[in-house]
C-alpha positions in Angstrom: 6.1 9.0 -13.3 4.0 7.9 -15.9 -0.2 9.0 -16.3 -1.9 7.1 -14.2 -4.6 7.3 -16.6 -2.5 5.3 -19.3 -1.7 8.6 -21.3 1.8 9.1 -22.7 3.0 5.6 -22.3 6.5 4.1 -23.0 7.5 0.5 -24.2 10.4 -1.2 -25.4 10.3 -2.6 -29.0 10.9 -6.4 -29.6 14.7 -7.4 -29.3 15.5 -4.6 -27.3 19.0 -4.5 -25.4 18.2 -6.2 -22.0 21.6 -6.2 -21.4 22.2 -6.0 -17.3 18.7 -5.8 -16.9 17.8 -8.7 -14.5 15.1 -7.0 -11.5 11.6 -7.0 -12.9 8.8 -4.8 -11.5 5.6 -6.8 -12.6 2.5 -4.2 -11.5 -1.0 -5.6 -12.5 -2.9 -2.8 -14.4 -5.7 -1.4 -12.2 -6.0 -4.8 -10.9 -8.8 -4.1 -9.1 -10.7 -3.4 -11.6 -9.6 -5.8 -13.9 -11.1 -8.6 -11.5 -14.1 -7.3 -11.8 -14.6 -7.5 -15.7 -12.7 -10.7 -15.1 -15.8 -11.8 -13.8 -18.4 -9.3 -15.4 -16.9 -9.5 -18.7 -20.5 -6.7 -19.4 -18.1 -4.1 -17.6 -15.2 -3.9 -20.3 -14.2 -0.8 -21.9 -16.3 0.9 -19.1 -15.7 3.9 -16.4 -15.5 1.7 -13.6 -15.2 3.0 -9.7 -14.4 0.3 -7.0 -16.0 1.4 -3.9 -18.9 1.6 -2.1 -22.1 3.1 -3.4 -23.4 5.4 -0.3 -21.1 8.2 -1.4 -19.2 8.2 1.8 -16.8 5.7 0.9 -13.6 6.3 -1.0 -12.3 4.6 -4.4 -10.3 1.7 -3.9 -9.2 1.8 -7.7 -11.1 2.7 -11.0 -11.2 1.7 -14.7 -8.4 3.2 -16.8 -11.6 4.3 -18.8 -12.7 6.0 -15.3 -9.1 7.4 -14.8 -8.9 9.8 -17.4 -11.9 11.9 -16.2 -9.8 12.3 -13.4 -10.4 9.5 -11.2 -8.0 8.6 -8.8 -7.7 5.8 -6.0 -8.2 7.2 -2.4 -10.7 10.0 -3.7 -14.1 10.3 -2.4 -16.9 8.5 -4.2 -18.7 11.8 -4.4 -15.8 13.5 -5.5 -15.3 10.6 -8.4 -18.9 10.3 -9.5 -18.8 14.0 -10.2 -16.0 13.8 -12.7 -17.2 11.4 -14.2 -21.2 11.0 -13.7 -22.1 7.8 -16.2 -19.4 5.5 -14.3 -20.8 2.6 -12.7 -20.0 1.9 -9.1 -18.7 -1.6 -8.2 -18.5 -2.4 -4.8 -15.0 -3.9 -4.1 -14.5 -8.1 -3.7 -11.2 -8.3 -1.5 -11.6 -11.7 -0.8 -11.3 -12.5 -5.2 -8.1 -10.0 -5.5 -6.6 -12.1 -2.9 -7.2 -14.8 -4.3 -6.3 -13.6 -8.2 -3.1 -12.3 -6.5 -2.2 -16.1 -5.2 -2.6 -16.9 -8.7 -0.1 -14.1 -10.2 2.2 -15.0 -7.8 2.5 -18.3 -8.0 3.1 -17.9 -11.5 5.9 -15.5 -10.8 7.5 -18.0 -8.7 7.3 -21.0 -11.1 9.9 -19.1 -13.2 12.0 -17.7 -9.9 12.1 -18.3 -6.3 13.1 -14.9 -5.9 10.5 -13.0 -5.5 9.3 -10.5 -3.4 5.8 -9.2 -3.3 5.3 -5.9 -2.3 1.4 -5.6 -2.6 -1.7 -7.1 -3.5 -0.8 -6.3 -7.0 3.1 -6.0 -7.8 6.2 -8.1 -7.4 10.1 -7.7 -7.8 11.8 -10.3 -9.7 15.5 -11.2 -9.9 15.6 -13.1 -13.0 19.3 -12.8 -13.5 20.2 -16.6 -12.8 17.0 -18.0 -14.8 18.5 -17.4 -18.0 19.4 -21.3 -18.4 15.9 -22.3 -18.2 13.9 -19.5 -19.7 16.5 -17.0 -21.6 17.4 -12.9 -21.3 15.3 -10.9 -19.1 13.9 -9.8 -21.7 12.3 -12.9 -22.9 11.3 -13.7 -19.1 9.4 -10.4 -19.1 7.5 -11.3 -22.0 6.5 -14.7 -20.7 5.0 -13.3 -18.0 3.0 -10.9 -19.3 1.3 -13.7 -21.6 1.2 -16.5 -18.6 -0.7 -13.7 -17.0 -3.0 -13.1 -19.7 -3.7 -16.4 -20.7 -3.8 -17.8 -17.5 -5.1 -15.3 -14.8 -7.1 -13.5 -17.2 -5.8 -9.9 -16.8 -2.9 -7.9 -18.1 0.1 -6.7 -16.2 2.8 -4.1 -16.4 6.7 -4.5 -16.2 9.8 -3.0 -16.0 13.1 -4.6 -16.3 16.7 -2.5 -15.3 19.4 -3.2 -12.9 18.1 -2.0 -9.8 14.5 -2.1 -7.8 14.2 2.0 -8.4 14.5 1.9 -12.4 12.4 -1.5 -12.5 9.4 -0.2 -10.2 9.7 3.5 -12.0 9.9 1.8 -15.9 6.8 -0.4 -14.9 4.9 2.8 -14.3 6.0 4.9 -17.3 4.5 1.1 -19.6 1.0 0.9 -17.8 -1.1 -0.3 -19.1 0.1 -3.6 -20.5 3.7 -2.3 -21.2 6.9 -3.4 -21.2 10.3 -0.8 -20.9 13.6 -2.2 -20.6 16.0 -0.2 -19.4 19.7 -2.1 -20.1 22.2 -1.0 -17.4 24.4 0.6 -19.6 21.4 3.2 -20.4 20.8 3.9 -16.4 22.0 7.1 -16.4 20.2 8.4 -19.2 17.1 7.2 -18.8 17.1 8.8 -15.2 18.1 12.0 -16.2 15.0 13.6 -18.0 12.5 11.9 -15.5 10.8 14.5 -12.7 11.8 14.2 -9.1 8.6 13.5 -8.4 9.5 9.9 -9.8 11.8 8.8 -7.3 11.1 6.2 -5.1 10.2 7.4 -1.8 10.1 11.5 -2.5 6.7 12.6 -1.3 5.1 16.2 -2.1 6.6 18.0 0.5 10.3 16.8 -0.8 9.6 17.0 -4.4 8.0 20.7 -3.0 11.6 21.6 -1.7 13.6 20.3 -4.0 11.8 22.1 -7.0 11.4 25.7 -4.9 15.5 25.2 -5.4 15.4 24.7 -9.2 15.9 20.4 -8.8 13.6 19.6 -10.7 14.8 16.7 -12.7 17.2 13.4 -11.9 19.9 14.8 -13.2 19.3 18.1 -11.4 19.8 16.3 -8.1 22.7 14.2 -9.7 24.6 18.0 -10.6 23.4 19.6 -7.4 26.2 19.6 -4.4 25.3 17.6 -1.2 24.9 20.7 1.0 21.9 22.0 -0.9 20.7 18.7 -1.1 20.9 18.2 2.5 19.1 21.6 3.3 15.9 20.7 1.2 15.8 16.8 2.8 18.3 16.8 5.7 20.9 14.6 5.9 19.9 11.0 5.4 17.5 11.7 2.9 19.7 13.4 0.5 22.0 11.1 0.9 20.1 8.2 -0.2 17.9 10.4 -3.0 21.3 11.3 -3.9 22.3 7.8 -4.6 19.2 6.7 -6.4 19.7 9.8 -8.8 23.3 8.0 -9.7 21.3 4.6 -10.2 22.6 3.0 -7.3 20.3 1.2 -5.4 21.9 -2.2 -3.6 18.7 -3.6 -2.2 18.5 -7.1 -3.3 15.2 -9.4 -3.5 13.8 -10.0 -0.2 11.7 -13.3 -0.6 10.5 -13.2 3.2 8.5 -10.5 3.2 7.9 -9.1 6.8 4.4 -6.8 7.4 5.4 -3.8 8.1 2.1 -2.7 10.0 -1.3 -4.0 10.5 -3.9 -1.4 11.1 -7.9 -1.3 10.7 -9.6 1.5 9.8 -13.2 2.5 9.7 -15.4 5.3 7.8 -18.5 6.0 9.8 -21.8 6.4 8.2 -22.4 10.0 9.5 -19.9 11.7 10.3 -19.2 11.6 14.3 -18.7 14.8 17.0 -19.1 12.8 20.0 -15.4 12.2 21.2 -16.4 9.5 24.1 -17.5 7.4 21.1 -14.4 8.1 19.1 -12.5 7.0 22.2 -14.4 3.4 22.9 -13.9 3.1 18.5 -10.5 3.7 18.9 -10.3 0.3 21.4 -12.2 -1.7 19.3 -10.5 -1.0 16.6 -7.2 -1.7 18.7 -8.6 -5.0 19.8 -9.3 -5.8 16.0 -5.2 -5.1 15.3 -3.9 -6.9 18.2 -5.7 -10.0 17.1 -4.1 -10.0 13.9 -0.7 -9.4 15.4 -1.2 -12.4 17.9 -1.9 -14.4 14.8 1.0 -13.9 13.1 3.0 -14.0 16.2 4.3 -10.5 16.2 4.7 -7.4 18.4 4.5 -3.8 17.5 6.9 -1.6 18.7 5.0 1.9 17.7 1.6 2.7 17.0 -0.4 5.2 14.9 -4.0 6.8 14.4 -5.6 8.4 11.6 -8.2 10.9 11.8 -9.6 12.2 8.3 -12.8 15.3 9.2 -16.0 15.9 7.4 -13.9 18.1 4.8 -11.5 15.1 4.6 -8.2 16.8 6.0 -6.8 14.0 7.6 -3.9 13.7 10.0 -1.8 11.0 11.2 -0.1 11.0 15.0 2.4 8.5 16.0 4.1 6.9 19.8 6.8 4.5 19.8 5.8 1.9 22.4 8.6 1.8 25.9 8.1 -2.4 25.3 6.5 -4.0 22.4 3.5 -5.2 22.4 0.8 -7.3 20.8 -2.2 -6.7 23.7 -5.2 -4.5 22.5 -5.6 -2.6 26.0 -1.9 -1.4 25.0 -2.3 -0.4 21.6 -6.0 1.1 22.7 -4.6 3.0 25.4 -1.8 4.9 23.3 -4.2 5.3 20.6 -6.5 7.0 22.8 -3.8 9.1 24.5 -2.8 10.0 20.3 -6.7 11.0 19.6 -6.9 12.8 23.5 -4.2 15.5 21.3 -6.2 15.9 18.5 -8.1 19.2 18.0 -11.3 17.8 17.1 -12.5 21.1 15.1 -14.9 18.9 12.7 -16.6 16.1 12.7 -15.2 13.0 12.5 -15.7 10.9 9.1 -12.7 8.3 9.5 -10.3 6.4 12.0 -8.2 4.3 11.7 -5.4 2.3 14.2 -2.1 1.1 13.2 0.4 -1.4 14.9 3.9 -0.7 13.1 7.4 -1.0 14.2 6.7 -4.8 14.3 9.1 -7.7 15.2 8.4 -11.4 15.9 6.8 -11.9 19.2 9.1 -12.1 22.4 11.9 -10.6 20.5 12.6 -7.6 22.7 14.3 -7.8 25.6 13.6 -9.3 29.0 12.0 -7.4 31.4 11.6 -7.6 34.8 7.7 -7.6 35.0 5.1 -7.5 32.6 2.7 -4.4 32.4 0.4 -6.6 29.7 0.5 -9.9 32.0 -2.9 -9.6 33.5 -4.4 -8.6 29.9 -2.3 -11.1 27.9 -4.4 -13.6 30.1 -7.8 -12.0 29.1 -7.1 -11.6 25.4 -5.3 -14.9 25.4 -9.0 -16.1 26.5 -10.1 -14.0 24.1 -8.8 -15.9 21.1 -9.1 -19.3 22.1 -12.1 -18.3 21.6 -12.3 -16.7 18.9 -10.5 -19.6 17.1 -13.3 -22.1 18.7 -16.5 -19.9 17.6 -15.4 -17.4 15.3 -15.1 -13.7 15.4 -17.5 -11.4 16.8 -18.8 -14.1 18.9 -16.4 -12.8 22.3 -16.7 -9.2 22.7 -16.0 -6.4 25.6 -18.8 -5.7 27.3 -19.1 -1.9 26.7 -19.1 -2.9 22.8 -22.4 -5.0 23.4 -25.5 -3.2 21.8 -23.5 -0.4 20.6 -24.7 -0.9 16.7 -28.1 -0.2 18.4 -26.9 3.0 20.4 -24.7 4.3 17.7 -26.3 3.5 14.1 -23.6 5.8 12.5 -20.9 3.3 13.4 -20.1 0.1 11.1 -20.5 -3.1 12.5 -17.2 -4.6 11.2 -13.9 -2.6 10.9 -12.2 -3.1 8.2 -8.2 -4.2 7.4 -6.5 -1.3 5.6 -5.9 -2.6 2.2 -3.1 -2.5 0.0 -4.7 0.1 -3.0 -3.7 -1.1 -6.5 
């Protein structure tokens, strides 16, 4: 894909074929970032690092200016100030993205109703039947990019092609504030130089075995037989990389845009050994994820922990629930079972809880009894009041004066957000 430090960008030149090419990829460019000079203007054209100043946090997004000293999202703060020691650290406003993002994609839908937001900061766009109003793709993907200038005040990235996998992959190979069309008839060949690295949904370890085979390209997967294929990814995968390596990719514009997970996460302010304490975090930070899915009516049918150590190797373990559920004991209990498995050979310097799997409250099947009755009536307490006073205000009892027992741990827990 393309630098993430805005090196070696590609862009289409005005009147380029758009032929074919109606699903946009609009990606904000380091959006988080960009909010902040939005309302700093002082900060433009500097190394900016969004994150928290202690040290301990990591970067939620950085300054292209800060990117190419090597700063990355998702890297320590120590490890970013390091490479690049004159930045200046911002802590992050998630309340103002959200509320910038509203903006962008309201705009987005004045021009479509199909759209489909898959982040804080970046949207698919089927603009195929808007022609009438507003003309060729290609026209649409200009107006866009200057609505979102002149109107939200910060740039934006996009990629127009045929399918979701060229759009989102042509959006990264303009940042920042690009445009590359990609006309249908021109799939193929714009595919086949790109790294497998690029395709949609091939992590390290895949891109790891497909390149110790020689695949190292698009079109090396496109010339190399199924059965090899299948040995470096297994069946399904291949199949689908496969596909995507052809330019097929029949996923359409999903405009109802279902969470996938909810999950809270916290980063302690020393770094923690004492596993009873990890245990009792690990239920509030359940009871902080079950609240959420209560609120939006949903049910998880699997849920996850993460554990990152004082040398930040982090791990992930996973349990698919017998019945879904939205209760906190639930999800506590299983997350505590998850962390019980862990080899705790360091410290501890981040957890985190996730409900996934999820599907709309009551969905499942009928059973005949209820495991979660008797809690459902306690938490169901637990929000009404919650909605009545406010969060924070209705607690479990082992949770009261713990700030004062265990100074190490943050008061609040924080949502996992989406990194731009």
């Amino acid at each position: 894909m393309g630098r993430q430090d805005g090196t070696g960008r590609l862009v289409s030149p005005a009147g380029a074929d758009d032929t074919g090419a109606g699903i946009l990829h609009v990606d904000m460019d380091a959006f988080y970032a960009a909010v902040e000079v939005l309302d700093d203007p002082s900060l433009a054209r500097k190394p900016i690092i969004i994150g928290a100043p202690d040290g301990r946090s990591v970067v939620s997004s950085a300054s292209y200016e800060a990117r190419r000293f090597g700063v990355r999202s998702a890297m320590p703060v120590s490890q970013a100030i390091r490479l690049c020691p004159h930045a200046l650290i911002v802590p992050p406003h998630f309340d103002r993205y959200r509320a910038v993002s509203a903006q962008v994609m309201d705009i987005f839908r004045s021009i479509t109703p199909l759209v489909e937001q898959l982040s804080i900061d970046e949207a698919f766009l089927d603009v195929g039947g808007a022609r009438r109003l507003w003309g060729p793709p290609g026209a649409i993907a200009r107006m866009i990019r200057q609505r979102v200038r002149a109107e939200a005040g910060i740039t934006c990235s996009v990629g127009a092609a045929a399918t979701k996998h060229v759009a989102k992959m042509a959006s990264t190979l303009s940042k920042p504030d690009g445009l590359l069309i990609v006309p249908a008839a021109r799939t193929l060949e714009f595919l086949e130089p790109r790294s497998v690295r690029a395709i949609w949904g091939v992590g390290p370890r895949a891109a790891e075995g497909l390149e110790s085979r020689g695949i190292r390209t698009i079109g090396d997967v496109r010339r190399t037989p199924a059965e090899v294929l299948e040995r470096a990814l297994g069946r399904a995968s291949a199949e689908r990389v496969a596909a995507l390596a052809r330019g097929e990719d029949p996923r359409r514009i999903e405009t109802q845009r279902v969470e996938k997970s909810i999950s809270h996460e916290e980063t302690f302010h020393d770094d923690v050994s004492d596993a009873g304490l990890l245990r009792a975090e690990m239920l509030r930070l359940a009871d902080r994820v079950a609240v959420r899915l209560r609120r939006g009516g949903l049910e998880a049918g699997g849920v996850s922990i993460k554990v990152r150590f004082s040398d930040f190797t982090t791990l992930t373990r996973s349990q698919t629930l017998g019945e879904p559920s939205a209760s906190g004991q639930r999800i506590g209990e299983v997350a505590r079972e998850l962390l019980a498995a862990v080899e705790l050979r360091q410290a501890v310097r981040l957890i985190g809880v996730r409900a996934d799997r999820l599907g709309a409250a009551g969905g499942g099947a009928l059973a005949l009894w209820d495991d979660d009755e008797d809690w459902k009536r306690v938490e169901g307490t637990l929000d009404d009041a919650v909605a009545r006073f406010g969060d924070g205000v209705v607690t479990r009892a082992a949770f009261l004066g713990r700030a004062e027992r265990h100074p190490q741990v943050p008061r609040t827990p924080r949502p996992a957000e989406d990194s731009d």
